[in-house]
C-alpha positions as CSV (number, residue, x, y, z in Angstrom):
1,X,110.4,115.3,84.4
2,X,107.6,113.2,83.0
3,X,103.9,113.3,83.5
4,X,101.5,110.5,83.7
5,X,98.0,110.6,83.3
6,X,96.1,109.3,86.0
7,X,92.7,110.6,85.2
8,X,91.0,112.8,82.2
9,X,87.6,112.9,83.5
10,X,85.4,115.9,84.8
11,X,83.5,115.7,87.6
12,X,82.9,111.5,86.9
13,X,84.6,109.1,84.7
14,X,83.5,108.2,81.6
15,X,83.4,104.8,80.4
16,X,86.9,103.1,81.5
17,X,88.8,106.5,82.5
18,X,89.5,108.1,86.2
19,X,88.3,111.7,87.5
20,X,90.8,114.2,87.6
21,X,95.0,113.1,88.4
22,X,98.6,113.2,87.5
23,X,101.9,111.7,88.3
24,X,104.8,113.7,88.4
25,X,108.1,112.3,88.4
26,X,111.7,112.8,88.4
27,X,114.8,111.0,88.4
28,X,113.1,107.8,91.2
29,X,111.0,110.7,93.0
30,X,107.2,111.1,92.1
31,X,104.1,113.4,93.9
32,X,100.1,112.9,92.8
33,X,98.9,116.4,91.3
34,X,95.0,115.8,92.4
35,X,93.9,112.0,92.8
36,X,90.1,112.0,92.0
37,X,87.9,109.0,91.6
38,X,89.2,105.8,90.4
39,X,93.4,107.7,89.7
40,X,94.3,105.4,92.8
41,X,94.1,102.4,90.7
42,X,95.9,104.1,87.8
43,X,99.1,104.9,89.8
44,X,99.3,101.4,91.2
45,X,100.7,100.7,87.6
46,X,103.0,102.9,87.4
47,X,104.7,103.0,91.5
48,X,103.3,101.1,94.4
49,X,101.6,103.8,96.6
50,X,103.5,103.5,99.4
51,X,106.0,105.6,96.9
52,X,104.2,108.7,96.6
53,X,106.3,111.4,98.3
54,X,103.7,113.9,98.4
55,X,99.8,114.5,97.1
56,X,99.1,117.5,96.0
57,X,95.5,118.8,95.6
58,X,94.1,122.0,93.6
59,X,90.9,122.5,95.5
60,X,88.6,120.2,97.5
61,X,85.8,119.2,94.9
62,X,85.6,115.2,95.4
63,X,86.6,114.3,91.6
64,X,90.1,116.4,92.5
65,X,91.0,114.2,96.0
66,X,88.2,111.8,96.6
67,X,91.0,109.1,96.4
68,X,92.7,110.3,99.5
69,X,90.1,107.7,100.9
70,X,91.4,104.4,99.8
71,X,94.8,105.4,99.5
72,X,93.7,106.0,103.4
73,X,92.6,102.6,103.5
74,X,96.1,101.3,101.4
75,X,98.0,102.9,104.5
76,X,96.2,101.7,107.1
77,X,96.9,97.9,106.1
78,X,100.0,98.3,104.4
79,X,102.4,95.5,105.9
80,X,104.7,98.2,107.6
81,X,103.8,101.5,109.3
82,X,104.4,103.9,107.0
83,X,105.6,107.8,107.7
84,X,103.1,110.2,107.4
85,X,102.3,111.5,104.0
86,X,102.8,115.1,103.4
87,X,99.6,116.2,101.6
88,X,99.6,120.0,100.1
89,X,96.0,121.7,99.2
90,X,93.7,124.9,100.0
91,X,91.9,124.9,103.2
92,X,89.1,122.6,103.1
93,X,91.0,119.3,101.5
94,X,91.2,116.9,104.4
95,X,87.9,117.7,105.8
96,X,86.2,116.9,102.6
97,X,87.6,113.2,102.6
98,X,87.5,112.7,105.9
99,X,84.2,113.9,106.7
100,X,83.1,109.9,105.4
101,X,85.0,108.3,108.4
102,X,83.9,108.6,112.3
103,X,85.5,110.2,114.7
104,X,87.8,107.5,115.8
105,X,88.7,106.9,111.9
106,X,89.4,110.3,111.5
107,X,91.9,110.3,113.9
108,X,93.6,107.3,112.1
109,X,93.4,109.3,108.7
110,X,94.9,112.6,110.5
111,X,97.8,110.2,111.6
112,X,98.4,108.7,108.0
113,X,98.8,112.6,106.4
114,X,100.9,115.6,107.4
115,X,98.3,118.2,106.3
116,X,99.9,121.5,104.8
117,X,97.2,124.0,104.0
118,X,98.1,126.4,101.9
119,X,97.2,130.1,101.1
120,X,97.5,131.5,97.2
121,X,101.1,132.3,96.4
122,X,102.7,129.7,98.9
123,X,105.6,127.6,97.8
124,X,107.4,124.1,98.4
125,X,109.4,121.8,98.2
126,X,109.2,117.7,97.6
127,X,111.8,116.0,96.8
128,X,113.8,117.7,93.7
129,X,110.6,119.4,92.6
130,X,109.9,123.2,93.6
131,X,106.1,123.8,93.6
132,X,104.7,127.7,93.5
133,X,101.2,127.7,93.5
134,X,98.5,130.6,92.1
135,X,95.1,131.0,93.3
136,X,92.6,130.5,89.9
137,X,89.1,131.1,88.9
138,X,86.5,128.5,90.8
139,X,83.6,128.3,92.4
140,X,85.8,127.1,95.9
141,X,89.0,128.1,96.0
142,X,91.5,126.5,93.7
143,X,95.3,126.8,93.5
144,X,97.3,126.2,90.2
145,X,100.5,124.9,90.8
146,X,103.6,125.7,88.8
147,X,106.3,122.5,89.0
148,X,110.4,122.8,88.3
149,X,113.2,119.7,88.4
150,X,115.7,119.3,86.7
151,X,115.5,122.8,84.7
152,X,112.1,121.6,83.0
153,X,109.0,123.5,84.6
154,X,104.9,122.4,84.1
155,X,102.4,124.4,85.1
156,X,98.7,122.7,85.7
157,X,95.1,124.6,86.4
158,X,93.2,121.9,88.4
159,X,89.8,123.5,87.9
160,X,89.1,127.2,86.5
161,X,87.3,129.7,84.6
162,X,89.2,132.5,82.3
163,X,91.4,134.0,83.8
164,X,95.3,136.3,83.7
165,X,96.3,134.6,86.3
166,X,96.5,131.0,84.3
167,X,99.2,133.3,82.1
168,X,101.2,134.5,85.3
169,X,101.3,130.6,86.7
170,X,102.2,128.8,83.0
171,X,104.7,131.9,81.7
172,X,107.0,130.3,79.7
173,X,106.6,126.4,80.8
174,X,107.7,123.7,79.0
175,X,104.2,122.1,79.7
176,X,100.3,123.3,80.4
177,X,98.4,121.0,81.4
178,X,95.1,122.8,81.2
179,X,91.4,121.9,82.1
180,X,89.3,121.9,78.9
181,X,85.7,121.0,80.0
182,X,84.2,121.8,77.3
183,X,84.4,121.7,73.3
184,X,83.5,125.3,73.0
185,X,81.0,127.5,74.9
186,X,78.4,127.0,72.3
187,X,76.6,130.6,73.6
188,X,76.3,128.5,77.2
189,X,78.8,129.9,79.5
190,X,80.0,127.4,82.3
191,X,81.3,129.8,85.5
192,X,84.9,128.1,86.7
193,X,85.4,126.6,83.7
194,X,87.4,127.1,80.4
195,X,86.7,125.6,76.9
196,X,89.1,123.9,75.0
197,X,89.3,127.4,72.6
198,X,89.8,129.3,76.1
199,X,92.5,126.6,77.7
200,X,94.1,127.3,73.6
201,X,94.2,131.0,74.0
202,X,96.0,131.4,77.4
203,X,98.0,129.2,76.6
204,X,99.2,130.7,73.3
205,X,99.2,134.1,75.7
206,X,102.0,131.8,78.6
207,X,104.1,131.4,75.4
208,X,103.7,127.5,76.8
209,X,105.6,125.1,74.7
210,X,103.1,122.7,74.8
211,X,99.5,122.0,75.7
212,X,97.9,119.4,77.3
213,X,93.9,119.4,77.3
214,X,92.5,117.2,80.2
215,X,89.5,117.5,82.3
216,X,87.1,116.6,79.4
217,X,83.5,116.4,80.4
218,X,81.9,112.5,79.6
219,X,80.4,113.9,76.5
220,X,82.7,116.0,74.9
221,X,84.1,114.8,71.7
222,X,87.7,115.0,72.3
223,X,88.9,115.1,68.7
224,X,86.6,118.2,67.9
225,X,88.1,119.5,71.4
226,X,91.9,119.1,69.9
227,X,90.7,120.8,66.6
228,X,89.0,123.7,68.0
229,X,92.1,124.4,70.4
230,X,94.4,124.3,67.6
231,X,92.5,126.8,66.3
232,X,94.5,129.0,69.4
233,X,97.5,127.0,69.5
234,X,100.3,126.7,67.4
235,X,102.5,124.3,69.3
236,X,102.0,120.9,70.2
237,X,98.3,120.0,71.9
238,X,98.2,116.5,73.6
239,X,95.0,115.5,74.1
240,X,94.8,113.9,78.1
241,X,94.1,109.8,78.1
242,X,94.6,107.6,81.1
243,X,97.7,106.1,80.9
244,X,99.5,108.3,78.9
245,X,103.0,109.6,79.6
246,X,104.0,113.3,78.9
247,X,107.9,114.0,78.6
248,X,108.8,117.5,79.6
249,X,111.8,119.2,78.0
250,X,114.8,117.5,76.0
């Protein structure tokens, strides 16, 4: 498997980076984890869109799957009809995106996605990539999804606050790819959130191989980030950057 980062960002992008988003792929097949604002544009450069085998979103905050709209929009002009695109998320998803079109444009949208709603502990299949997912800490509800291909697994938190249940979805993956909104708590607690320390510390408890901090506040200083999670960490910490592409095992 490989990873690519679509977007870093929390809640908006900072200067020149996307909102929340990942490309997984494997072997010619690829899914979107999330696709917040502004990843669309990212995964152009990696596959045309029309190549995405599946989206799959943690929880229906817009910087997690506002980007369901254009790639709505990518669809409907695209030179060929295109099959509908199976999209995998909590409850609540579709409505959030498609709540900006009319009524006739809704219907349009519904016809451009086959909508799979999911409840905490559900599991599929795209492609060769087996996806369980974990219901996590947030203020809405938000499922972490553990990914396998090709005897490599990666685990990844959309959005959540400390938790066991990160540990029980990244057990012993190659990859966690963690939200990190903040530096460090600083005495200010931020509910459905973890700090880099906190996104260090469960995943020294998974026994993940490696770490991957993304979901960075604008302000946060991601260096200091990196430094205070190794601090939790022994193995290898990857600090998220649009663009960047994560290999997973051997």
């Amino acid at each position: 498997m490989e990873v690519t980062v679509l977007g870093s960002s929390a809640a908006w992008p900072g200067p020149g980076r996307a909102a929340a988003g990942l490309l997984v792929q494997h072997e010619g097949h690829g899914m979107a984890l999330d696709l917040g604002t502004g990843t669309l544009a990212n995964l152009q450069l990696r596959i045309p869109h029309e190549r995405l085998e599946a989206v799959v979103v943690t929880h229906q905050h817009l910087d997690h799957c506002l980007d369901l709209y254009p790639l709505t929009v990518a669809r409907v002009f695209h030179q060929e009809p295109l099959t509908p695109l199976p999209l995998y998320s909590p409850p609540g998803v579709f409505d959030a995106v498609a709540v900006l079109e009319n009524e006739e444009q809704r219907e349009e949208m519904e016809a451009l996605f086959d909508v799979h709603e999911l409840e905490p502990g559900d599991g599929f299949e795209v492609g060769p990539f087996r996806v369980t997912s974990r219901l996590l800490a947030h203020m809405v509800p938000n499922l972490g999804y553990r990914v396998e291909a090709g005897g490599t697994t990666i685990a990844y938190t959309g959005d959540t606050g400390p938790t066991e249940e990160i540990e029980a979805l990244a057990k012993g993956v190659d990859v966690l790819i963690s939200e990190a909104s903040w530096e460090d708590d600083d005495g200010v607690l931020v509910e459905g959130h973890l700090t880099a320390r906190q996104a260090a510390e469960h995943g020294t408890r998974a026994g993940a191989g490696t770490l991957v901090l993304t979901h960075f506040w604008a302000t946060v200083d991601r260096a200091r980030a990196r430094e205070l999670a190794s601090e939790a960490f022994d193995g290898e910490i990857v600090v998220a950057e649009e663009g960047l592409r994560i290999p997973v095992g051997s």
